[in-house]
C-alpha positions as CSV (number, residue, x, y, z in Angstrom):
1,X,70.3,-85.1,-44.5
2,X,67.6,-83.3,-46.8
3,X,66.6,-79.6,-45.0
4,X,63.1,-78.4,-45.5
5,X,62.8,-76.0,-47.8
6,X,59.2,-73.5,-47.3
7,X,58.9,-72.8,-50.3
8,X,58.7,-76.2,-52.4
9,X,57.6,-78.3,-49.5
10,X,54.2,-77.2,-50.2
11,X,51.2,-79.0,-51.1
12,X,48.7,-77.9,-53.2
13,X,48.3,-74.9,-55.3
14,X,49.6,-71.5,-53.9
15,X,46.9,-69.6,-52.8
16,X,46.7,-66.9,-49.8
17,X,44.4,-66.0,-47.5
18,X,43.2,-62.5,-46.1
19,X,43.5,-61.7,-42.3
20,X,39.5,-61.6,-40.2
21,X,38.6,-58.4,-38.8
22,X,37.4,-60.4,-36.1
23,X,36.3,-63.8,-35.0
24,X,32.8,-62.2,-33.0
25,X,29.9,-63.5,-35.1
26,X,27.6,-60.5,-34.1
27,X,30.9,-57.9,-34.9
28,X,31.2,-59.4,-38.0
29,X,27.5,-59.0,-39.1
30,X,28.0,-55.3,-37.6
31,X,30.3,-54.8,-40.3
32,X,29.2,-56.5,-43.3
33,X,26.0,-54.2,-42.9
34,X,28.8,-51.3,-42.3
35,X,30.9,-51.2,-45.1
36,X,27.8,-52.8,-47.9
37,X,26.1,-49.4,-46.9
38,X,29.3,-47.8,-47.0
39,X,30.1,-49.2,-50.8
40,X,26.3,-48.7,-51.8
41,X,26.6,-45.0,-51.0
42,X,29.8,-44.7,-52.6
43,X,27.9,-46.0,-56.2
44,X,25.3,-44.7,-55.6
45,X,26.6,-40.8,-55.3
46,X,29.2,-41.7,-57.9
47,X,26.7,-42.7,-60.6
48,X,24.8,-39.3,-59.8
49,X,27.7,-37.5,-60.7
50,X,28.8,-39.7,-64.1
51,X,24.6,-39.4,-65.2
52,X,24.1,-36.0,-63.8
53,X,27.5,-34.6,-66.4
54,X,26.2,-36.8,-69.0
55,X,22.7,-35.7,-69.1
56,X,23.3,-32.1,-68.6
57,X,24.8,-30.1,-71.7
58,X,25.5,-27.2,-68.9
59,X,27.9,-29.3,-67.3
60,X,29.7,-30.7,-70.3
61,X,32.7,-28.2,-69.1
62,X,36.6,-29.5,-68.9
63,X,36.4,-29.3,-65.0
64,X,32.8,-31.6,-65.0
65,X,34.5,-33.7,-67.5
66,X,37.4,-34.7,-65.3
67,X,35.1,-34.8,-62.2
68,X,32.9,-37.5,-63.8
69,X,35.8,-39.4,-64.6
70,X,37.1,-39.4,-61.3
71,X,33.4,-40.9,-60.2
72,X,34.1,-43.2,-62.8
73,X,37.4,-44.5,-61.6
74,X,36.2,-44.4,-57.9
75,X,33.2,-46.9,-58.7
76,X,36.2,-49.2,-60.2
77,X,38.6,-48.3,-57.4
78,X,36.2,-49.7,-54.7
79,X,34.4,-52.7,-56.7
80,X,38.0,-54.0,-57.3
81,X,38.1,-54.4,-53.2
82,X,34.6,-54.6,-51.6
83,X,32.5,-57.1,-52.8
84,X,36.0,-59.8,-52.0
85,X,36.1,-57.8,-48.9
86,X,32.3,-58.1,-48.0
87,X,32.7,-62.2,-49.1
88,X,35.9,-62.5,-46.2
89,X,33.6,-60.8,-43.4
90,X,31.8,-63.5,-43.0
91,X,32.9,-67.4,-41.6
92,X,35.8,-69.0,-42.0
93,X,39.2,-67.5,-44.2
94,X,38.7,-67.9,-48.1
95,X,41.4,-68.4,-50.3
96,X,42.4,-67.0,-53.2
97,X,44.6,-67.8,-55.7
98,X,47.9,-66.5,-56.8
99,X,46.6,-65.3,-60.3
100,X,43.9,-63.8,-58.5
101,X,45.6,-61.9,-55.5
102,X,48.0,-60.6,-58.6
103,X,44.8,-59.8,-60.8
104,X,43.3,-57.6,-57.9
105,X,47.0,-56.3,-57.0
106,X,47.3,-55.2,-60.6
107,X,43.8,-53.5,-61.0
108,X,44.1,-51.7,-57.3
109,X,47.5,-50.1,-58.4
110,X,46.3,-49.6,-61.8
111,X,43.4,-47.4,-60.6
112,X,44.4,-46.2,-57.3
113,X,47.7,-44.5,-59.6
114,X,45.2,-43.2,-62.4
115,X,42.9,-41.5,-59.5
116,X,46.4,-39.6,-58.3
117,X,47.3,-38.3,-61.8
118,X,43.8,-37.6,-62.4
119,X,44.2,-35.3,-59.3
120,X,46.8,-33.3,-60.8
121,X,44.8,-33.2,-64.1
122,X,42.2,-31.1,-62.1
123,X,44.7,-28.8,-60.6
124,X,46.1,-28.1,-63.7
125,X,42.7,-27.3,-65.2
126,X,41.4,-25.3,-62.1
127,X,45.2,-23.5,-63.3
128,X,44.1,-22.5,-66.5
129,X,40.4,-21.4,-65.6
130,X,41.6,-19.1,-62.7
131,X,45.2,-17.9,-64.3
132,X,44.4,-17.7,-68.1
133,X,40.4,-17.4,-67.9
134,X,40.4,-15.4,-71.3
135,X,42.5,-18.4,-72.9
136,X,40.7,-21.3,-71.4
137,X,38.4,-22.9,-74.0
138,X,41.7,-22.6,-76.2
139,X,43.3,-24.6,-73.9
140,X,41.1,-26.7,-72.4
141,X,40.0,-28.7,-75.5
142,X,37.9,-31.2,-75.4
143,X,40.6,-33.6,-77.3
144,X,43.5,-32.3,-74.7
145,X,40.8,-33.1,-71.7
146,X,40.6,-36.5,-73.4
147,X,44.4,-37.1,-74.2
148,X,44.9,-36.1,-70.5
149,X,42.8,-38.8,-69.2
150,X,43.5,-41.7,-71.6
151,X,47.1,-40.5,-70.3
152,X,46.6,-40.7,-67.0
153,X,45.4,-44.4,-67.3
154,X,47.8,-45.3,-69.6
155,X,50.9,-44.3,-67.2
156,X,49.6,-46.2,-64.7
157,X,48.7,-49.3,-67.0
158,X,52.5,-49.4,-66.9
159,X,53.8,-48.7,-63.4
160,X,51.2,-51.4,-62.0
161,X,51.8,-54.2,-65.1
162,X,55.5,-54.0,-64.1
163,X,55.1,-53.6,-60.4
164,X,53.0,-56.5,-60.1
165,X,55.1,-58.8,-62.5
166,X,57.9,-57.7,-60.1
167,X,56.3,-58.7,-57.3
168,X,55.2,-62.2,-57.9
169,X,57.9,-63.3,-59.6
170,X,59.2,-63.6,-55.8
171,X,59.0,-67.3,-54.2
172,X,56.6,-66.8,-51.1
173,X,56.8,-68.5,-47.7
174,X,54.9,-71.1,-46.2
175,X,51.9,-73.5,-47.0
176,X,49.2,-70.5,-45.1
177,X,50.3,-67.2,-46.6
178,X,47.9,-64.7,-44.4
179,X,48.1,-61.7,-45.7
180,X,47.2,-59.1,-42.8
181,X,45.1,-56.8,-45.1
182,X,41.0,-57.3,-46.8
183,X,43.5,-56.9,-49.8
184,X,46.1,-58.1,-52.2
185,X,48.1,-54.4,-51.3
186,X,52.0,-54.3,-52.1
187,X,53.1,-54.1,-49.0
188,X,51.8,-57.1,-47.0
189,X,52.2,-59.2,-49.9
190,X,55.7,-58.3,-49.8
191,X,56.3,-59.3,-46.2
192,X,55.1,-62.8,-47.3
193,X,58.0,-63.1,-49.6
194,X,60.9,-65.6,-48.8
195,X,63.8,-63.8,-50.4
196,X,65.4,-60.8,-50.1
197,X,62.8,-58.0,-51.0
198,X,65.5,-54.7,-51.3
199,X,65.3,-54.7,-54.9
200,X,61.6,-54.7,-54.8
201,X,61.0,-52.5,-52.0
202,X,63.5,-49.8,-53.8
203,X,60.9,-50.2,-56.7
204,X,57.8,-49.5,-54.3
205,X,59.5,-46.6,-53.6
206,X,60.5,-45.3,-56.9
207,X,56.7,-45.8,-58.1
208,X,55.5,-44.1,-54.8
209,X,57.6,-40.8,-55.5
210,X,56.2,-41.2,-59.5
211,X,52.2,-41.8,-58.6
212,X,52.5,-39.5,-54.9
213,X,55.1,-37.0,-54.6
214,X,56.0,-35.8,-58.0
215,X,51.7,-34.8,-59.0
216,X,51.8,-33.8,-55.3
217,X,54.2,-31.3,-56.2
218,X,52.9,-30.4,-59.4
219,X,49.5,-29.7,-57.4
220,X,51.3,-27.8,-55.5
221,X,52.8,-25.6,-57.7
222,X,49.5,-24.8,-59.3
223,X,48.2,-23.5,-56.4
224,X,51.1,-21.6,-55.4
225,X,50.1,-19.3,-58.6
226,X,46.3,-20.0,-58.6
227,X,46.7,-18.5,-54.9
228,X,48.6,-15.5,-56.1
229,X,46.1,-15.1,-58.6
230,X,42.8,-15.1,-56.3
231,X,44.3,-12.7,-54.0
232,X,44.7,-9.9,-56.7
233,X,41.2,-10.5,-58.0
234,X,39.2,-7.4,-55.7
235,X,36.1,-8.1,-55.6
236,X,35.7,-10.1,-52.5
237,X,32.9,-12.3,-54.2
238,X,35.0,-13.1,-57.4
239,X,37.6,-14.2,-54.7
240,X,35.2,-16.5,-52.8
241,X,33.8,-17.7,-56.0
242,X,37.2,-18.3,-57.2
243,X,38.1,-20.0,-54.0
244,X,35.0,-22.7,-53.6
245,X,35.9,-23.9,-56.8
246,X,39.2,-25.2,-55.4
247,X,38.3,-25.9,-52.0
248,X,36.9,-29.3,-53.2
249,X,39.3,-30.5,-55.1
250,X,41.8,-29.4,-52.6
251,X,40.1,-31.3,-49.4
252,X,40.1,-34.8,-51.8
253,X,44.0,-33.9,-52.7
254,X,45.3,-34.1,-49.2
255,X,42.8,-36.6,-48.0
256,X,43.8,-39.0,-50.4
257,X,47.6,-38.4,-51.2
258,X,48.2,-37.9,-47.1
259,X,46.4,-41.2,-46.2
260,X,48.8,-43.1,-49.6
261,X,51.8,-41.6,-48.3
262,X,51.6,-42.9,-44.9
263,X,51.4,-46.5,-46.7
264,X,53.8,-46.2,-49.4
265,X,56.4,-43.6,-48.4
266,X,57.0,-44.1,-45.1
267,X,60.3,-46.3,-44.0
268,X,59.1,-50.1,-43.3
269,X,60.9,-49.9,-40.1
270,X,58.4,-47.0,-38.7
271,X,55.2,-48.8,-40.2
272,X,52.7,-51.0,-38.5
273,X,50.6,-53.7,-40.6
274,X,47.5,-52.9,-38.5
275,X,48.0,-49.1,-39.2
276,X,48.3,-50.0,-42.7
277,X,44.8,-51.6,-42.8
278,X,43.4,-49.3,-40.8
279,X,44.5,-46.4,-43.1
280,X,43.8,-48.4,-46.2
281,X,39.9,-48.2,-44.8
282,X,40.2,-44.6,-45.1
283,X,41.2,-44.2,-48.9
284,X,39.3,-47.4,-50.0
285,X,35.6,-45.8,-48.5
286,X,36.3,-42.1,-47.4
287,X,37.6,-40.5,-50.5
288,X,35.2,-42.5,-52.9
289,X,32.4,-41.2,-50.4
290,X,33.9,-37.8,-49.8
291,X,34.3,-37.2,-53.1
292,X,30.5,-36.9,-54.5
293,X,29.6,-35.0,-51.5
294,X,32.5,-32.4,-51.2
295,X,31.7,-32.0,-55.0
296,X,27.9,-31.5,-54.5
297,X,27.7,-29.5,-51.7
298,X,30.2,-27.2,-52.2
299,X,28.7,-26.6,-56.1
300,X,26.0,-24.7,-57.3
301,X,26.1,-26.1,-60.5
302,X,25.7,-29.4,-59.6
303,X,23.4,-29.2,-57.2
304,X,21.3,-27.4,-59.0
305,X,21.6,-30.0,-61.6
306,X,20.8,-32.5,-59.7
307,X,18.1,-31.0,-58.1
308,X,16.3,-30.5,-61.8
309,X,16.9,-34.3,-62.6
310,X,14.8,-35.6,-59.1
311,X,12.2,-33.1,-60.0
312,X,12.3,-34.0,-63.5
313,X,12.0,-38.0,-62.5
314,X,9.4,-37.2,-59.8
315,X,7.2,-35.4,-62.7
316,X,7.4,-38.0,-64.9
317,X,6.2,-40.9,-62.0
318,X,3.3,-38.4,-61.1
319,X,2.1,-38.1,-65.3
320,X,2.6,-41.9,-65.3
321,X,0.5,-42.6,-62.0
């Protein structure tokens, strides 16, 4: 007697497909115009931020260096996952191919890992500004600021190159493999798999505690001493001042590692794959929108600056009309 076997009884070429949000044609209208205003914004504010540091020598500081980067890698972050997304709102489930679930797996990790340590980065300089002001510019060279990013994208190049070649190296069940996410994420695509996934899920883990917990910490610590170090300063302005320049960064920090850790860290037996998705919304359009206008409103430099550049541009429409 021959026994079926899922995985090489399968016709065709492996492909999966992403679970619908819903099957209500109006609901799903309701949300294509949702989250296409929601990934607009999120470019939009971004790009103000990357052309706003670029454009304004007053800005071309460490501390706007690293922020524009971080606009940089959230207008990546979310154009790896939106426009599929916005394409699966809409009629019937579209496939998509092995290579390509493993291409956006691979780019998602990459940049979602780089946008951790990039986090930390910006502790570490908000460190040196508020606990060694005198010796900052020493410090805080432009070719360190540099080596710190290439650095942070080049550690994650090689946690997510060897994750994802772990991953789908794994046979995978079934001729429909639905994956209950809008993305090719680690975990769901795991729960696919038709062979025992311990190894690989001990691996998740690992690179959870190296991307999450460890520049957690390292956060962390800086702000145990940058803390200690506002609270001696005695001028109650020089502490507020000191203060608001954290205060974004710090409201982005637990947004986005609290809402990763609840995906990644926790044990599978406690998770839920529709909490998953829904908490994967959060950090795929919150942060990336949070993170222009935290940044702006809480900043006097860049508002201003951006203020200067509209009035500039509205000037220069006016002489031309």
């Amino acid at each position: 007697m021959s026994s079926w076997n899922p995985v090489l009884n399968q016709s065709g070429p492996a492909e999966f497909v992403f679970r619908v949000f819903t099957a209500v044609p109006a609901l799903q209208a309701l949300l294509f115009l949702l989250f296409l205003l929601l990934y607009l914004m999120i470019l939009g504010g971004n790009t103000a931020i990357v052309c706003v540091v670029c454009t304004h020598s007053s800005l071309r500081t460490p501390m706007y260096f690293f922020l524009s980067s971080l606009s940089s890698l959230e207008i990546c972050y979310t154009s790896v996952v939106v426009p599929l997304m916005l394409s699966n709102v809409f009629g019937a489930q579209k496939p998509i191919s092995l290579a390509g679930c493993g291409a956006q797996m691979f780019f998602f990790v990459t940049l979602g890992s780089t946008d951790c340590f990039l986090l930390a980065v910006m502790a570490y300089d908000r460190y040196v500004a508020i606990c060694h002001p005198l010796h900052y510019t020493l410090i805080m060279t432009h070719r360190l600021c540099i080596r710190m990013v290439v650095g942070s994208v080049g550690l994650a190049l090689v946690l997510s190159l060897q994750l994802t070649a772990l991953i789908f190296t794994l046979p995978f069940c079934g001729r429909r493999r639905e994956i209950n996410h809008f993305l090719c994420d680690v975990p769901p695509v795991l729960r696919l798999a038709c062979a025992d996934i311990r190894v690989h899920q001990a691996v998740l883990y690992v690179v959870g505690i190296l991307v999450l917990t460890v520049p957690f910490l390292l956060i962390c610590v800086s702000y145990v001493f940058i803390a200690s170090s506002i609270l001696r300063i005695r001028s109650a302005e020089g502490r507020q001042r000191a203060f608001s320049t954290c205060s974004a960064h710090l409201t982005v920090v637990l947004l986005q590692y609290g809402c990763c850790s609840l995906v990644y860290l926790r044990p599978r037996s406690s998770t839920s794959e529709d909490e998953d998705r829904q908490i994967a919304l959060v950090y795929t359009f919150v942060t990336p929108l949070l993170n222009p206008l935290i940044y702006t409103l809480r900043n006097k430099d860049v508002k201003g600056a951006l203020r200067n550049t509209i009035i500039s541009k509205a000037a220069r429409v006016q002489l031309k009309a």
